[in-house]
C-alpha angles and dihedrals in degrees: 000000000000120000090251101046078050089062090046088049090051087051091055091046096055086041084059092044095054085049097054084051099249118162094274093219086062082047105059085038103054088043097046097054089041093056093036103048079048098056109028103014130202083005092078090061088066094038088057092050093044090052099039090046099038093054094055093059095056103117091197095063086057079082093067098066084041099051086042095058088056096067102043096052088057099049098043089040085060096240095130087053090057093046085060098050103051097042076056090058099056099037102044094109104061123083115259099010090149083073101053104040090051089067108034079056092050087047084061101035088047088064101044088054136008093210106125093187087051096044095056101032090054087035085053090047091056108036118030097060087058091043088045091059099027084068092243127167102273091208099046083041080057112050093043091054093059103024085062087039085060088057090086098071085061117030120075141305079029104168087208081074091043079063096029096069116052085049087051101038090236129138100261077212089059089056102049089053094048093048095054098075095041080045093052100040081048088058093031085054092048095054098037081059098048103049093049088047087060089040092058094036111024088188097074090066121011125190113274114245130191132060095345087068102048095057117111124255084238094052093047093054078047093056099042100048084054104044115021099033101056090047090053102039096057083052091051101053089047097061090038097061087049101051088038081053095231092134147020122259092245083044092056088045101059091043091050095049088047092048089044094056090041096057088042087056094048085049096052086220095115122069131178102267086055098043083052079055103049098054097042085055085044091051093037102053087036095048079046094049094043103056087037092061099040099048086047082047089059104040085055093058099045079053101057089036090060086052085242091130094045089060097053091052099061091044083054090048092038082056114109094234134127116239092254084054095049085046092047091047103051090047084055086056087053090049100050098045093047097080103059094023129068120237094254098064093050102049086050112046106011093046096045091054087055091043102094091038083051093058100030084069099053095251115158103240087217090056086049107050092045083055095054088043095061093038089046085054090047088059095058087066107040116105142279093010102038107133089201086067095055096049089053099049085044084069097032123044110159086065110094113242074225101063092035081065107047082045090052102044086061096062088039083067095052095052092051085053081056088052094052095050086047096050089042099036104041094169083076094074104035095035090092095042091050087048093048094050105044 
């Protein structure tokens, strides 16, 4: 067998092992030493030792557990609770405000952390049990829950283009800048959707009654200067000090997640027990993150050192397709692999195989990697295998799987609507990064 069709036959093995339900980072890793040691010999031991070392010295990835503890310090000390409520307080007179608040609060919280699974868990927490007695439209309720919960791969700090930039050799500051207008139109669309949804059918999302409407419009500035504007505050000087390019990314990062704790403690709202927790959630999903990255680092080597990838670039190029095909089509790829695979492998090892089709026909790898990203969003919530779903249901049981999906179908469409603008209206991608820079 030839080096390349090794690296195919590595590809189909990992494809087994996820079906059999094996933990896909052992699964990059094993394959990845079994096709390589078979290819290229004693030489994949070193290979192994170069990636894995070489990743954890990126001082750019140090932003991810920093940007994690963030986020979870908001979310355990209670602060997103009290965004909530007090958006709740201001908006409890319009019809379908649930709606709206839901996802102004999963804007916030996206950029506080890129964890899909702990957006829409602590978005489900919150919300459902409100929609649920306020007599709102279970699949609607659904799809805006994790739709919003999706936000946090794109909008910024998103740890996916932490791990985006340097695969792409692109400025992680760069994409940042270029993901905040496609983040906010997302959020801008869904709500859009929502609210004239209400408008058309009231009874999807009635105007809340009860205490919320008899507060004050003094106690609810009140409310909302307490609890929405220090929260975002902190969010939005930490991405400030990134795009003026004051500070690093993993300097941000630590300022933000100290902020963040500082302004926990002042509220009394952090003890001990929830700090420890804090920190063990922070090392688990960044140990997670971290192997999974590396051993899908260092299949992807052992990939492109076999000229696998090479292969199935000339087969892409030597297709008959326009460039707007070979665009849509590789997009498609991404799609389809999105929903049984997580987003690591697939920025690491799918991306990179596109990578030099991707500049042979002149396309601007900003451009690109916005694109995946939204796509990548768009496969957490298409169904059977969207993991969104299955959070949400996790939080929420007495929801049926079968209306989480038709909720979330409705808000795939309207992603995909997102995608189409990108691919025809570049400037919308790369507006923020010229004025930045200039």
């Amino acid at each position: 067998m030839s080096d390349p069709a090794l690296g195919f036959a590595g590809l189909g093995m990992i494809g087994i092992a996820l079906l059999t339900g094996y933990p896909m980072a052992f699964s990059f890793l094993f394959v990845a030493l079994i096709v390589g040691y078979l290819g290229i010999g004693n030489l994949v031991f070193y290979l192994l030792t170069f990636q894995f070392f070489g990743t954890m010295r990126d001082t750019t990835l140090a932003a991810i557990p920093l940007f994690l503890f963030m986020g979870y310090v908001l979310e355990q000390s209670g602060l997103m609770d009290r965004v909530f409520r007090a958006l709740r307080l201001m908006l409890s007179g319009l019809s379908g405000s649930l709606y709206l608040i839901t996802l102004l609060v999963a804007i916030i919280f996206g950029a506080a952390t890129g964890i899909v699974g702990a957006s829409v868990t602590i978005l489900g927490v919150m919300a459902a049990p409100v929609m649920k007695e306020s007599g709102y439209d279970t699949r609607l309720s659904a799809g805006a829950i994790s739709a919003g919960g999706t936000l946090g791969i794109l909008i910024p700090p998103s740890i996916l283009l932490i791990v985006m930039g340097p695969v792409m050799g692109v400025p992680v500051t760069d994409l940042f800048a270029a993901a905040i207008v496609p983040g906010l139109m997302l959020g801008a669309i869904y709500i859009l959707y929502t609210l004239i949804r209400c408008w058309i059918n009231p009874k999807l999302g009635p105007p809340l009654i009860g205490a919320e409407a008899e507060v004050g419009p003094a106690a609810k500035a009140r409310e909302f200067f307490a609890g929405v504007f220090p929260v975002a505050m902190i969010i939005v000087a930490t991405l400030g000090v990134i795009l003026a390019g004051i500070a690093t990314p993993t300097d941000a990062a630590a300022t933000g997640s100290f902020a963040s704790l500082v302004l926990a403690l002042s509220y009394r709202s952090l003890n001990f027990s929830q700090f420890k927790t804090a920190v063990f959630r922070t090392a688990l999903t960044t140990s997670f993150i971290m192997f999974l990255l590396v051993s899908a680092n260092f299949f992807g080597a052992v990939f492109s050192r076999l000229g696998s990838d090479k292969v199935l670039t000339e087969w892409l190029l030597n297709l008959p397709l326009t460039g707007t095909s070979m665009l849509v089509l590789m997009l498609a790829i991404v799609f389809v692999l999105g929903s049984p695979l997580e987003w690591i492998p697939i920025v690491l090892v799918v991306v990179p195989i596109f990578m030099p089709t991707v500049t042979h026909m002149g396309v601007d790898p900003l451009w690109f990697a916005i694109l995946v990203a939204v796509t990548l969003q768009t496969s957490w919530l298409t169904p059977p295998m969207a993991l969104s779903s299955y959070f949400l249901k996790g939080v929420v049981p007495s929801w049926r799987m079968g209306d989480i999906y038709a909720g979330q179908v409705q808000f795939i469409v309207l992603q995909l609507v997102v995608v189409g603008l990108l691919m025809a209206f570049p400037g919308i991608v790369g507006w923020l990064p010229s004025l930045i820079d200039n």
